[in-house]
KOLDOLO-871590 format. One record per residue (C-alpha): residue number from 1; residue in one letter; x, y, z. Coordinates in Angstrom, 2 decimals, always signed. Layout:
N
R  num  residu     east    north       up
R  NUM       a        X        Y        Z
...
END
This chain:
509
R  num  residu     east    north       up
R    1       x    +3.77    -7.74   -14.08
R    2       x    +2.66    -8.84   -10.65
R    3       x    +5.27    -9.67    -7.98
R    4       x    +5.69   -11.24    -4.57
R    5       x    +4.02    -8.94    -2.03
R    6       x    +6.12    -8.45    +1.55
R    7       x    +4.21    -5.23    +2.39
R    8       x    +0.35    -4.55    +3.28
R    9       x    -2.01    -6.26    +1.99
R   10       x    -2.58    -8.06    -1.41
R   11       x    -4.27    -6.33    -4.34
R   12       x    -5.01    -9.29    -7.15
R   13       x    -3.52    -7.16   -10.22
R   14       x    -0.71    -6.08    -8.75
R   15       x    +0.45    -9.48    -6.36
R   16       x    +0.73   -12.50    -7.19
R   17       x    -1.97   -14.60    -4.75
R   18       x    -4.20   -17.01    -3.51
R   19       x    -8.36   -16.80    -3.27
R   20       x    -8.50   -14.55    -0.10
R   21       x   -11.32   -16.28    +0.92
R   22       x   -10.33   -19.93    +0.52
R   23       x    -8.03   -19.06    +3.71
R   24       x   -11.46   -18.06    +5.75
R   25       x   -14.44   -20.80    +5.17
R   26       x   -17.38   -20.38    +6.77
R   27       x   -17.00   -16.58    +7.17
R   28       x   -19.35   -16.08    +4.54
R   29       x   -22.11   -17.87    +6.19
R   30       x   -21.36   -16.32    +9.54
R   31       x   -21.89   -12.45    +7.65
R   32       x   -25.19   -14.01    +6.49
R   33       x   -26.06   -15.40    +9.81
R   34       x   -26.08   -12.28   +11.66
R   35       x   -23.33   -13.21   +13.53
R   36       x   -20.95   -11.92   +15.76
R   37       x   -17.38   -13.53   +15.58
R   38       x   -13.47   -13.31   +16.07
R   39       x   -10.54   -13.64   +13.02
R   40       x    -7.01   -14.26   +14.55
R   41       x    -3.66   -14.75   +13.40
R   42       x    +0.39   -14.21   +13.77
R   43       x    +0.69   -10.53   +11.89
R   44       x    +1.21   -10.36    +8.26
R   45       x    -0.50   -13.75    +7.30
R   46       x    -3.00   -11.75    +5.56
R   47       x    -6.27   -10.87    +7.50
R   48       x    -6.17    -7.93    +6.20
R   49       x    -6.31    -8.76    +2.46
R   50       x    -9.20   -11.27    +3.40
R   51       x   -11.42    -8.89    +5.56
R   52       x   -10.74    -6.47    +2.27
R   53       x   -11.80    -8.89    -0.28
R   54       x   -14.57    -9.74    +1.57
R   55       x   -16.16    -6.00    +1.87
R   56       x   -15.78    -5.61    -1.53
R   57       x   -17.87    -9.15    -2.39
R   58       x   -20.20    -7.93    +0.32
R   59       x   -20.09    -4.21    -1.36
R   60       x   -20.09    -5.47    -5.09
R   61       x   -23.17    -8.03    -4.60
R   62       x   -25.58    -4.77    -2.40
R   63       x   -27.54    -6.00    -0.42
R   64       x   -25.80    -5.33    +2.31
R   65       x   -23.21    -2.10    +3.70
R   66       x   -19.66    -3.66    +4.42
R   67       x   -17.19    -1.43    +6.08
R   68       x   -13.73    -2.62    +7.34
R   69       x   -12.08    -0.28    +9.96
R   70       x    -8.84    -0.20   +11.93
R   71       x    -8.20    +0.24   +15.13
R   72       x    -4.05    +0.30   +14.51
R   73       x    -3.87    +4.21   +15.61
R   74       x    -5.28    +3.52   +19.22
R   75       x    -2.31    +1.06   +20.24
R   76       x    -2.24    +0.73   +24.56
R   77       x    -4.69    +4.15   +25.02
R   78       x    -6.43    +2.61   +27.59
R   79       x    -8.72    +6.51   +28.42
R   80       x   -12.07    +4.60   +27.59
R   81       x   -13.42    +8.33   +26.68
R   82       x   -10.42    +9.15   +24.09
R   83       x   -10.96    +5.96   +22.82
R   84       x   -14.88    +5.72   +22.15
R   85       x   -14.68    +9.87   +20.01
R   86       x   -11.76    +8.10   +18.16
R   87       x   -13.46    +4.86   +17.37
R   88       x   -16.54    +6.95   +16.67
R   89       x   -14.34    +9.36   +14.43
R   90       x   -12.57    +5.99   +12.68
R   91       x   -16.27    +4.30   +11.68
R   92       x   -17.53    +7.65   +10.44
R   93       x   -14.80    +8.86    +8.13
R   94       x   -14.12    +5.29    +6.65
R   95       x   -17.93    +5.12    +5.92
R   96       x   -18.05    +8.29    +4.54
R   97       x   -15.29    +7.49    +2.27
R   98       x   -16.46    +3.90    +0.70
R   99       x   -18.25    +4.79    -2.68
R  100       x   -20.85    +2.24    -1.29
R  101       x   -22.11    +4.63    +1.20
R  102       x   -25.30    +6.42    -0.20
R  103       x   -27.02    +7.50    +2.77
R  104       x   -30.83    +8.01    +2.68
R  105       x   -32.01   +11.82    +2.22
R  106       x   -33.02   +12.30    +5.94
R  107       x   -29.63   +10.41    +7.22
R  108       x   -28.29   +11.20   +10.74
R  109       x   -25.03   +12.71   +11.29
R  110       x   -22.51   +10.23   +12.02
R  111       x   -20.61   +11.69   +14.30
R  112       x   -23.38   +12.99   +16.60
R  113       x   -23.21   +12.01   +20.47
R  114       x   -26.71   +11.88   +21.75
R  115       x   -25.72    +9.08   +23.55
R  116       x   -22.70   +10.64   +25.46
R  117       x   -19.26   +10.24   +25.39
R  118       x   -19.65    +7.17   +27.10
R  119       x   -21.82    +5.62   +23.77
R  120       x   -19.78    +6.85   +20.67
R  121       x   -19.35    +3.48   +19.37
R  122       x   -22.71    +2.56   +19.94
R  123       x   -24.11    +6.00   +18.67
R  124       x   -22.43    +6.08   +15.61
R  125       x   -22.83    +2.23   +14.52
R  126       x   -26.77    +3.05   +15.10
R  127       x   -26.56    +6.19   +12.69
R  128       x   -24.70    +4.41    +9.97
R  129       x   -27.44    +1.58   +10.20
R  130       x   -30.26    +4.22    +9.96
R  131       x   -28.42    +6.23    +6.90
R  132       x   -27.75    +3.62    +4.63
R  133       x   -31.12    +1.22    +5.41
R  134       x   -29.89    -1.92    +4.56
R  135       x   -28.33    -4.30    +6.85
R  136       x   -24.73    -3.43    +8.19
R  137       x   -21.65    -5.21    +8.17
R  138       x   -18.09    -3.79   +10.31
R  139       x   -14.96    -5.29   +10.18
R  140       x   -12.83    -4.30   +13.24
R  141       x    -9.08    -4.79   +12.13
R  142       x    -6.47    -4.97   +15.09
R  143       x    -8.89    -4.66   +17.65
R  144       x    -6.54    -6.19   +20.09
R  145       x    -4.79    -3.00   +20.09
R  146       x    -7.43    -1.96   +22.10
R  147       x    -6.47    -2.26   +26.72
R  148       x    -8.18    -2.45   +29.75
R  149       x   -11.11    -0.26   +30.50
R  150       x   -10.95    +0.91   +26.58
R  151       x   -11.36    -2.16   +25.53
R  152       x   -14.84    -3.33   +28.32
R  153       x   -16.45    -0.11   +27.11
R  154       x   -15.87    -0.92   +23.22
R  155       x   -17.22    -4.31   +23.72
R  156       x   -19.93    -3.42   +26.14
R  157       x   -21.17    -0.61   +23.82
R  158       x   -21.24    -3.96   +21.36
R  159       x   -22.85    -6.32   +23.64
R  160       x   -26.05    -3.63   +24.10
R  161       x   -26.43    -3.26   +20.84
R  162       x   -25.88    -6.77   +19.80
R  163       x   -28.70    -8.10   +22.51
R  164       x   -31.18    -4.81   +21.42
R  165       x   -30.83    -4.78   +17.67
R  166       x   -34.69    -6.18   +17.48
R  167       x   -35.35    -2.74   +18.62
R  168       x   -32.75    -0.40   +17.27
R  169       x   -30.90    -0.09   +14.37
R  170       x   -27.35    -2.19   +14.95
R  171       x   -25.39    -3.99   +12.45
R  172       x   -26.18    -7.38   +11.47
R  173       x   -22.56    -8.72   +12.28
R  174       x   -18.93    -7.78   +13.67
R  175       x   -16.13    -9.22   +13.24
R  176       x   -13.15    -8.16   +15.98
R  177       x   -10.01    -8.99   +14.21
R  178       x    -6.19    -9.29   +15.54
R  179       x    -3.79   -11.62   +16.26
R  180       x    -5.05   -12.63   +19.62
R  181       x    -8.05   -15.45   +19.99
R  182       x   -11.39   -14.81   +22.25
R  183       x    -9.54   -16.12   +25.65
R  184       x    -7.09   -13.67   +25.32
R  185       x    -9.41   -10.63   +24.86
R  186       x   -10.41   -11.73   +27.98
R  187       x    -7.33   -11.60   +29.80
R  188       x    -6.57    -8.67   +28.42
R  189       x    -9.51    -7.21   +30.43
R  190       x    -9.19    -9.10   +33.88
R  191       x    -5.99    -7.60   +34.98
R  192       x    -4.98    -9.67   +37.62
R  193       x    -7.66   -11.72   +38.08
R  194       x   -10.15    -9.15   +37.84
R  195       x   -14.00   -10.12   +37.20
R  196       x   -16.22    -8.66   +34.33
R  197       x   -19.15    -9.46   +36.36
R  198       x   -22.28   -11.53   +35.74
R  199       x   -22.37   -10.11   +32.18
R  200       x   -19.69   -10.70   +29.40
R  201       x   -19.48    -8.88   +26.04
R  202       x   -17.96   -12.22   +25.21
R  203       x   -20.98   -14.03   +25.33
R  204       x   -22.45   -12.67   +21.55
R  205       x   -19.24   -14.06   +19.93
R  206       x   -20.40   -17.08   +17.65
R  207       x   -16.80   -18.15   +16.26
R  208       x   -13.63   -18.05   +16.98
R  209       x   -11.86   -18.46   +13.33
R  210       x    -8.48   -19.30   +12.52
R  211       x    -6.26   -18.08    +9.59
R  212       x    -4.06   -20.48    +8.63
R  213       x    -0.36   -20.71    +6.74
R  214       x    -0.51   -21.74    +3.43
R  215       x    -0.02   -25.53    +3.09
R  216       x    +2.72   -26.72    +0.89
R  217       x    +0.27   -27.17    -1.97
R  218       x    -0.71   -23.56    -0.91
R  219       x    +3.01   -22.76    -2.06
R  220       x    +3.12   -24.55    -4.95
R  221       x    +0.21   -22.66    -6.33
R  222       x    +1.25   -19.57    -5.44
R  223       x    +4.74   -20.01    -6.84
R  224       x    +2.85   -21.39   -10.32
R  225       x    +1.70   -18.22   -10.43
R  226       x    +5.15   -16.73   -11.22
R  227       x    +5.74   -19.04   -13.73
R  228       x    +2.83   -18.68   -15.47
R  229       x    +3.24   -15.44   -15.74
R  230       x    +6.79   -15.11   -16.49
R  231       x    +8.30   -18.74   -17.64
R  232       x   +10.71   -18.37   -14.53
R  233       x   +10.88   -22.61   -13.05
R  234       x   +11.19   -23.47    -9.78
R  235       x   +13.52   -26.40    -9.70
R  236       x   +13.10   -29.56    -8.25
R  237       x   +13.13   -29.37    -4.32
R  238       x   +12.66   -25.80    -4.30
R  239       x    +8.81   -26.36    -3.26
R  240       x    +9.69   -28.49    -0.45
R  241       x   +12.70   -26.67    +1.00
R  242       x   +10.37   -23.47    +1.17
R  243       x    +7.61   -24.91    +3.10
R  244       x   +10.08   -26.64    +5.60
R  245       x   +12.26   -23.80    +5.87
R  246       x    +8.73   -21.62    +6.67
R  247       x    +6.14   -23.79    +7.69
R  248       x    +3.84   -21.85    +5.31
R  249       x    +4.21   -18.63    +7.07
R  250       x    +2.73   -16.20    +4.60
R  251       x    +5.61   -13.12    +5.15
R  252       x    +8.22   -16.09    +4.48
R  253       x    +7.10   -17.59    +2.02
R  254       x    +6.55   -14.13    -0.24
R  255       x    +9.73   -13.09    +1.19
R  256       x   +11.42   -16.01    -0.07
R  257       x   +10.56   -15.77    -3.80
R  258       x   +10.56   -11.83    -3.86
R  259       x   +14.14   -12.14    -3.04
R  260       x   +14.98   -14.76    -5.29
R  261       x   +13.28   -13.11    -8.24
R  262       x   +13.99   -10.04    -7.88
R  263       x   +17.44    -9.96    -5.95
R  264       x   +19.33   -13.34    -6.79
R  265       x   +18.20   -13.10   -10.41
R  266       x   +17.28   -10.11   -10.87
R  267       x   +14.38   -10.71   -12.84
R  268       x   +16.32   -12.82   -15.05
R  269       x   +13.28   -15.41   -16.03
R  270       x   +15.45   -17.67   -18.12
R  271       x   +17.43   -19.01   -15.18
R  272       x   +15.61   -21.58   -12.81
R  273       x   +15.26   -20.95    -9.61
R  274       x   +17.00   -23.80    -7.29
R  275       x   +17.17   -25.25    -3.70
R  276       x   +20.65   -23.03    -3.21
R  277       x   +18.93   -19.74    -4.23
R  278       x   +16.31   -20.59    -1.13
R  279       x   +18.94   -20.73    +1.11
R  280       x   +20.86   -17.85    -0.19
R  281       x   +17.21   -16.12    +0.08
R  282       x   +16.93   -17.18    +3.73
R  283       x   +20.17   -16.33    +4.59
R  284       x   +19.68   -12.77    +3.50
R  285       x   +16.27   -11.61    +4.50
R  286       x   +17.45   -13.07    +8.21
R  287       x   +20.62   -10.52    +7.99
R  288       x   +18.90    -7.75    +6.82
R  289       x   +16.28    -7.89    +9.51
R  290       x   +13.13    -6.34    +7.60
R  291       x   +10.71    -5.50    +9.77
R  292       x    +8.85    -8.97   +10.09
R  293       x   +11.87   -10.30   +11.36
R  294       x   +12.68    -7.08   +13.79
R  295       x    +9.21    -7.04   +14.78
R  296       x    +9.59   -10.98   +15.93
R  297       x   +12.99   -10.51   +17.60
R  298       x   +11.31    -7.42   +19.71
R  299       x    +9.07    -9.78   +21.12
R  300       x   +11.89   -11.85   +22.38
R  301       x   +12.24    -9.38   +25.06
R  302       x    +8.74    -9.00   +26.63
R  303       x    +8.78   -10.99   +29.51
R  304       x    +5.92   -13.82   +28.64
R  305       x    +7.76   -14.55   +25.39
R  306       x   +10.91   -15.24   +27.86
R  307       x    +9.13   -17.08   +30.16
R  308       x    +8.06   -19.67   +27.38
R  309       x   +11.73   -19.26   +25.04
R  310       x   +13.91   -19.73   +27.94
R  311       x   +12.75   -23.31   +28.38
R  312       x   +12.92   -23.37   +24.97
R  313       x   +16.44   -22.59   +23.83
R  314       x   +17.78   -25.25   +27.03
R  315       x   +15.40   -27.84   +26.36
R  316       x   +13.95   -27.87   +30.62
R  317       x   +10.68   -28.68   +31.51
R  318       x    +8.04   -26.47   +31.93
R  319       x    +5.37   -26.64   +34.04
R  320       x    +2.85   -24.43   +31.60
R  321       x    -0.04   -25.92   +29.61
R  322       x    -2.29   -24.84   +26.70
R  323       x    -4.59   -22.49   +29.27
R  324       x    -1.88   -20.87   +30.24
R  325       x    -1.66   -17.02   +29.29
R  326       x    +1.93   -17.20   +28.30
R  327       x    +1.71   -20.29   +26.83
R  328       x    -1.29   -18.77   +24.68
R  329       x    +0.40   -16.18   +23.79
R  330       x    +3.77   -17.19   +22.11
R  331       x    +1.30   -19.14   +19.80
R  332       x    -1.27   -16.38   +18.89
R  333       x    +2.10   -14.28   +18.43
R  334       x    +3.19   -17.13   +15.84
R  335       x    +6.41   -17.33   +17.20
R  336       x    +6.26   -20.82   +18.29
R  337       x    +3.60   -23.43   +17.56
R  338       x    +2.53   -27.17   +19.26
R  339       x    +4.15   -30.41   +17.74
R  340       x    +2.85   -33.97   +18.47
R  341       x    +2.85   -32.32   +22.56
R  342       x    +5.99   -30.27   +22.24
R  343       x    +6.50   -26.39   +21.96
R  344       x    +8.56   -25.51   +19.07
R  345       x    +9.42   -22.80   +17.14
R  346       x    +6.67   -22.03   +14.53
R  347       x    +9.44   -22.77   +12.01
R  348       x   +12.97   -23.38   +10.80
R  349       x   +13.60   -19.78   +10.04
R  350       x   +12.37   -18.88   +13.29
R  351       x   +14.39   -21.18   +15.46
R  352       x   +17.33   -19.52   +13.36
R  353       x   +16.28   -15.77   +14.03
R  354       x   +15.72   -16.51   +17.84
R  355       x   +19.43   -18.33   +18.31
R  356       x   +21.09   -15.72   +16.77
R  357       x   +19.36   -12.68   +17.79
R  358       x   +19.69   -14.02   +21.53
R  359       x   +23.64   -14.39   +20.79
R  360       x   +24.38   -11.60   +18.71
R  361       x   +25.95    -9.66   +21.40
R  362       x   +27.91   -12.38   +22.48
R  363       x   +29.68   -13.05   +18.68
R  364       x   +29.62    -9.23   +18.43
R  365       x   +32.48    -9.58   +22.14
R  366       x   +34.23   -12.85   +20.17
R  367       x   +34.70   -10.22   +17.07
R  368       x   +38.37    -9.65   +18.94
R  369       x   +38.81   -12.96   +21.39
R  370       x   +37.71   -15.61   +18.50
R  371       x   +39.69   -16.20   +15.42
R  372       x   +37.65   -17.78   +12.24
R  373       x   +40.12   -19.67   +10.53
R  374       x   +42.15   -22.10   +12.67
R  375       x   +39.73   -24.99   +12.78
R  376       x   +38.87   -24.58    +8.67
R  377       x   +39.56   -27.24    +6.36
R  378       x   +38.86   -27.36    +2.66
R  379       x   +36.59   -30.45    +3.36
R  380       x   +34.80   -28.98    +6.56
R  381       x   +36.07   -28.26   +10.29
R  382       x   +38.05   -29.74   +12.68
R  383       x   +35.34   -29.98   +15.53
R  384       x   +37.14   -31.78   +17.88
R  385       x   +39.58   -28.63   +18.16
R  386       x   +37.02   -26.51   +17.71
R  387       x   +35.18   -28.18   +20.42
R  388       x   +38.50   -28.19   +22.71
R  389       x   +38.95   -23.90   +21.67
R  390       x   +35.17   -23.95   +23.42
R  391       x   +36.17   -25.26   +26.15
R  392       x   +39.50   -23.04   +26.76
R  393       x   +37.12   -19.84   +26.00
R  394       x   +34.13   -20.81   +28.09
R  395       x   +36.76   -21.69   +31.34
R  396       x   +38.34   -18.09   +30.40
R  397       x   +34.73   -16.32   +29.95
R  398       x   +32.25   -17.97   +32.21
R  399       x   +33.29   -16.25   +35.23
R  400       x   +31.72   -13.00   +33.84
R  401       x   +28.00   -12.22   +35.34
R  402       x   +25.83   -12.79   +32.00
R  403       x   +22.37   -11.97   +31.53
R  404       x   +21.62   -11.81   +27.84
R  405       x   +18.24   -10.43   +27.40
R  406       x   +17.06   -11.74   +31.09
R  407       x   +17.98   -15.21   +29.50
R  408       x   +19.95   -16.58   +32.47
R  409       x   +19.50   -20.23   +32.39
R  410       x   +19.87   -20.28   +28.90
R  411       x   +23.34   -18.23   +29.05
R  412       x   +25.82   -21.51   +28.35
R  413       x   +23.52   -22.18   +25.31
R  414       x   +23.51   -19.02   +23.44
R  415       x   +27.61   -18.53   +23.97
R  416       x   +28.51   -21.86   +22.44
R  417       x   +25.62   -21.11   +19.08
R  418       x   +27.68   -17.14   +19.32
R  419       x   +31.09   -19.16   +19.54
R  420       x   +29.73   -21.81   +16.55
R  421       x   +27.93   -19.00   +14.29
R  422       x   +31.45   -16.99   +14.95
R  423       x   +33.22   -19.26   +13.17
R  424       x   +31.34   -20.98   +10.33
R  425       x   +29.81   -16.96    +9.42
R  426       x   +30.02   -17.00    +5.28
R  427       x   +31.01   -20.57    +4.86
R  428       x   +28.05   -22.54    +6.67
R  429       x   +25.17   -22.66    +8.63
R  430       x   +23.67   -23.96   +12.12
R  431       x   +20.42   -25.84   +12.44
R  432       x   +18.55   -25.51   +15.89
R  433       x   +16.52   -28.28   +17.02
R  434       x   +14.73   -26.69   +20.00
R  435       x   +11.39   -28.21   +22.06
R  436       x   +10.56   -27.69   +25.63
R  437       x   +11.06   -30.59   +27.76
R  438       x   +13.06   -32.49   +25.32
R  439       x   +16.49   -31.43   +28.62
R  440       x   +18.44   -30.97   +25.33
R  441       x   +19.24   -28.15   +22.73
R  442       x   +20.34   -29.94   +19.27
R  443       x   +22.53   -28.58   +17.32
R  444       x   +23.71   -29.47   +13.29
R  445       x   +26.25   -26.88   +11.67
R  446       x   +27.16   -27.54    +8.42
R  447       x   +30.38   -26.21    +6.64
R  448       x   +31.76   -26.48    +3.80
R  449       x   +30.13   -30.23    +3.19
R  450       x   +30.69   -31.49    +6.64
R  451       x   +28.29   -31.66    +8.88
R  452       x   +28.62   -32.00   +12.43
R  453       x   +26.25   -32.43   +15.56
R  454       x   +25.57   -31.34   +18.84
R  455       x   +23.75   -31.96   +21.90
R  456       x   +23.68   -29.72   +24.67
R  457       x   +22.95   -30.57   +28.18
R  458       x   +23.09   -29.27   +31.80
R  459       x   +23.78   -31.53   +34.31
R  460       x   +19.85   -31.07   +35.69
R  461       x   +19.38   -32.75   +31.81
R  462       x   +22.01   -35.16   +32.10
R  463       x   +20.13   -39.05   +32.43
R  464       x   +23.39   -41.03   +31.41
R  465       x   +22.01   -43.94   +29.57
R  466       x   +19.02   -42.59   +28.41
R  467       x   +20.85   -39.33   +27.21
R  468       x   +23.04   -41.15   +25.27
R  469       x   +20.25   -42.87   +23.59
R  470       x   +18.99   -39.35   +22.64
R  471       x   +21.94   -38.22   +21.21
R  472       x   +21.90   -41.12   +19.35
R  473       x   +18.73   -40.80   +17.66
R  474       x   +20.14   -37.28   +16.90
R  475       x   +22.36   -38.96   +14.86
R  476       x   +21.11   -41.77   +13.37
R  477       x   +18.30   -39.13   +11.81
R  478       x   +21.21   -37.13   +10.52
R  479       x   +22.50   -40.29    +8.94
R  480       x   +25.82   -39.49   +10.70
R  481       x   +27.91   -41.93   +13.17
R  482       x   +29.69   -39.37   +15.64
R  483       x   +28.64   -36.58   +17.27
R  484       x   +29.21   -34.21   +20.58
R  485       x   +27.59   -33.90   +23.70
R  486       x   +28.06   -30.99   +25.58
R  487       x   +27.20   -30.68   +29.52
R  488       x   +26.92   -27.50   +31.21
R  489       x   +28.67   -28.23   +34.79
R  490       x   +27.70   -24.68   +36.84
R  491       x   +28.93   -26.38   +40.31
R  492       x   +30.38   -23.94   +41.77
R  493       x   +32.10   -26.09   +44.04
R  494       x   +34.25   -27.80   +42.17
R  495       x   +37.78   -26.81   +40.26
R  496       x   +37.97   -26.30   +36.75
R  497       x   +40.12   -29.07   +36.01
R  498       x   +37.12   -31.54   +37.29
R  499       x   +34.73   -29.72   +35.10
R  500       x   +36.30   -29.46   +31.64
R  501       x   +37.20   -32.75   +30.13
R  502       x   +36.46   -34.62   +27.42
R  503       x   +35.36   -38.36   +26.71
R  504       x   +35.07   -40.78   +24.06
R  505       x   +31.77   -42.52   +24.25
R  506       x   +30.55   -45.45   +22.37
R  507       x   +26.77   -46.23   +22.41
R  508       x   +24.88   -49.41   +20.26
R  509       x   +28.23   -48.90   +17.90
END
């Protein structure tokens, strides 16, 4: 029986998937083209189980050597040297290791270095050309873990033999592969601003491709799978909750149905699989923190992920655009993504993961200060003393000097959403509605029924009429009639009692 993969790449008898292939058009015609050209994409959305299946078409048809090859083990060596014997090392045991790899009687040795140090890559791409005579295809997985000078001399040693493969013998086509697009290889290499000169190893790449998320037809398919192979249904709504809850993100969306088949049901194929099981699903895979979701919340502390989140999280403008490195990178990262202008988080999921990894150590401090139950009804919560508790805590707590995770600005934010996720743990949820620029950071928990909005402001954000017209919206799309706005007042010069207070406010009834 084949199952929902969350681990390495895809094998077709063992996982259940889609056509590897379908994901990467065009690549085919690329290989044929001679052509030299980039695959990017967020980790685990399955380049790897593409460039795979494609070696082995390439392989299985022979008329041409495919060999895929990754560059995982040389992560930040940046000794250009070290790097070229280990790349050289890399290309020649996974070639010698493919049962496609019958090299001619009078074949070189792979791993010679007539060339020098300084030419491994080169050198030993030229000998597996002459050993196997037939034209040579190399896939190049993670080759953005590749830095600095490392990473000119790999793609210089590509560039000569790229422009003098007329002459010598030099694979038909490359493919560099990683999670970061052709601009950002090149900032990689220009370390503050520095120039590769008149000549750019960039200049022989033909494509830059893509790898999409599945689509929400992607899902359905993929989830037919399971049903066809075990009668297991997937109830009405379950489809759609997935792909808004993910977006399509490959690691999710497996995620998702390996936990409800194998952990909510425990393989019990009789019993449907609903809407509730998806968000038990969610709930759990975000608590238990497998390594997707550790790997994602690690980035949250590098310092162009803050840069861009920050903003994020308290709604402010930023001045960044699309060119910009950081900007650039929180996409190719596939943390957030671009939304009719805005920045948002690349999903639902992910907006969750960020709020509360940001204020975990703030709910861990309210474990002691912050009761659960006082504001609990059986029909939901009474916000408006939950609300008025807030207040009380944050005129009690503010004073202290935070800095969660270099998040300053964002501070207010992430101790109310510790303070909220504090209380409604095991009985509800919070949804984030987060965009840069928007001046606001939306809130929705929902307990036990209720549900229950909130806007969040600074006073910078603060537009009075138009704000209220905002919030509004906020509500009318939540089909609900009252709501909270919260304002951030960090004056320093005036008294608490002008500060905290609280106001009815009706706007277009």
């Amino acid at each position: 029986m084949r199952k929902f993969n969350t681990t390495g790449p895809c094998f077709p008898d063992e996982h259940y998937m889609l056509p590897a292939l379908g994901r990467l058009p065009g690549v085919r015609e690329l290989v044929a083209g001679g052509d030299y050209f980039v695959v990017h994409a967020p980790r685990q959305t399955g380049k790897t189980t593409a460039l795979k299946a494609l070696v082995r078409e390439i392989n299985a048809k022979g008329d041409m050597f495919a060999l895929y090859c990754t560059l995982e083990t040389l992560q930040n060596r940046s000794d250009p040297e070290k790097n070229n014997l280990a790349i050289r090392d890399l290309v020649a045991d996974n070639a010698e290791m493919s049962p496609f790899y019958q090299p001619v009687p009078d074949a070189p040795e792979l791993k010679s270095n007539r060339g020098g140090i300084g030419l491994s890559v080169r050198t030993v791409l030229q000998n597996l050309c002459r050993a196997v005579k037939k034209p040579v295809v190399v896939f190049f997985d993670e080759a953005d873990c590749l830095v600095g000078d490392a990473l000119i001399s790999f793609l210089r040693q590509l560039r000569d033999g790229y422009v003098n493969r007329k002459e010598i013998s030099f694979p038909k086509s490359i493919a560099l592969v990683g999670m970061l697009d052709v601009r950002d290889y090149k900032a990689q290499i220009r370390p503050d601003g520095q120039s590769l000169g008149q000549i750019s190893p960039f200049n022989i790449i033909r494509k830059d491709m893509l790898l999409p998320n599945f689509s929400e037809s992607d899902i359905r398919v993929l989830y037919a799978r399971h049903t066809a192979e075990t009668g297991q249904v997937f109830a009405d709504g379950v489809i759609e909750d997935v792909w808004h809850l993910t977006r399509g993100q490959p690691w999710l969306v497996s995620a998702i149905g390996c936990e409800c088949v194998e952990e909510i049901h425990a393989y019990r194929f009789a019993e449907p699989i609903t809407v509730e099981d998806v968000e038990t699903a969610k709930e759990a895979i975000i608590r238990r923190r497998d390594t997707h979701v550790d790997s994602l919340m690690e980035r949250l502390r590098e310092p162009p992920v803050r840069r861009i989140v920050e903003p994020l999280i308290s709604g402010d403008v930023s001045d960044l655009t699309y060119n910009d490195e950081d900007y650039r990178y929180v996409i190719d990262l596939g943390l957030l993504r671009g939304d009719r202008g805005a920045l948002v988080p690349a999903n639902p999921m992910y907006a969750e993961i960020i709020g509360r990894y940001l204020s975990r150590g703030e709910q861990d401090k309210m474990i002691r200060s912050v009761p659960e139950t006082p504001w609990v009804k059986d029909d939901g919560l009474d916000m408006s003393g939950l609300m008025a508790a807030f207040q009380q805590f944050w005129r009690e707590n503010s004073g202290v000097d935070r800095d969660i995770m270099g998040y300053r600005e964002a501070v207010p934010h992430l101790v109310l959403m510790a303070f909220l996720q504090r209380v409604t743990n095991g009985g509800g949820r919070i949804n984030r509605e987060m965009a840069v620029g928007t001046g606001c950071l939306d809130l929705c928990v929902e307990f036990r029924g209720g549900r229950y909005a909130i806007a969040v402001k600074t006073p910078d954000n603060f537009r009075g009429e138009k704000s209220y017209e905002q919030c509004a919206k906020y509500l009318v799309d939540l089909g609900l009639s009252e709501g909270w706005m919260t304002v951030f007042d960090k004056s320093k010069d005036k008294s608490w009692d002008e500060k905290i207070y609280s106001r009815d406010v009706t706007f277009n009834g």
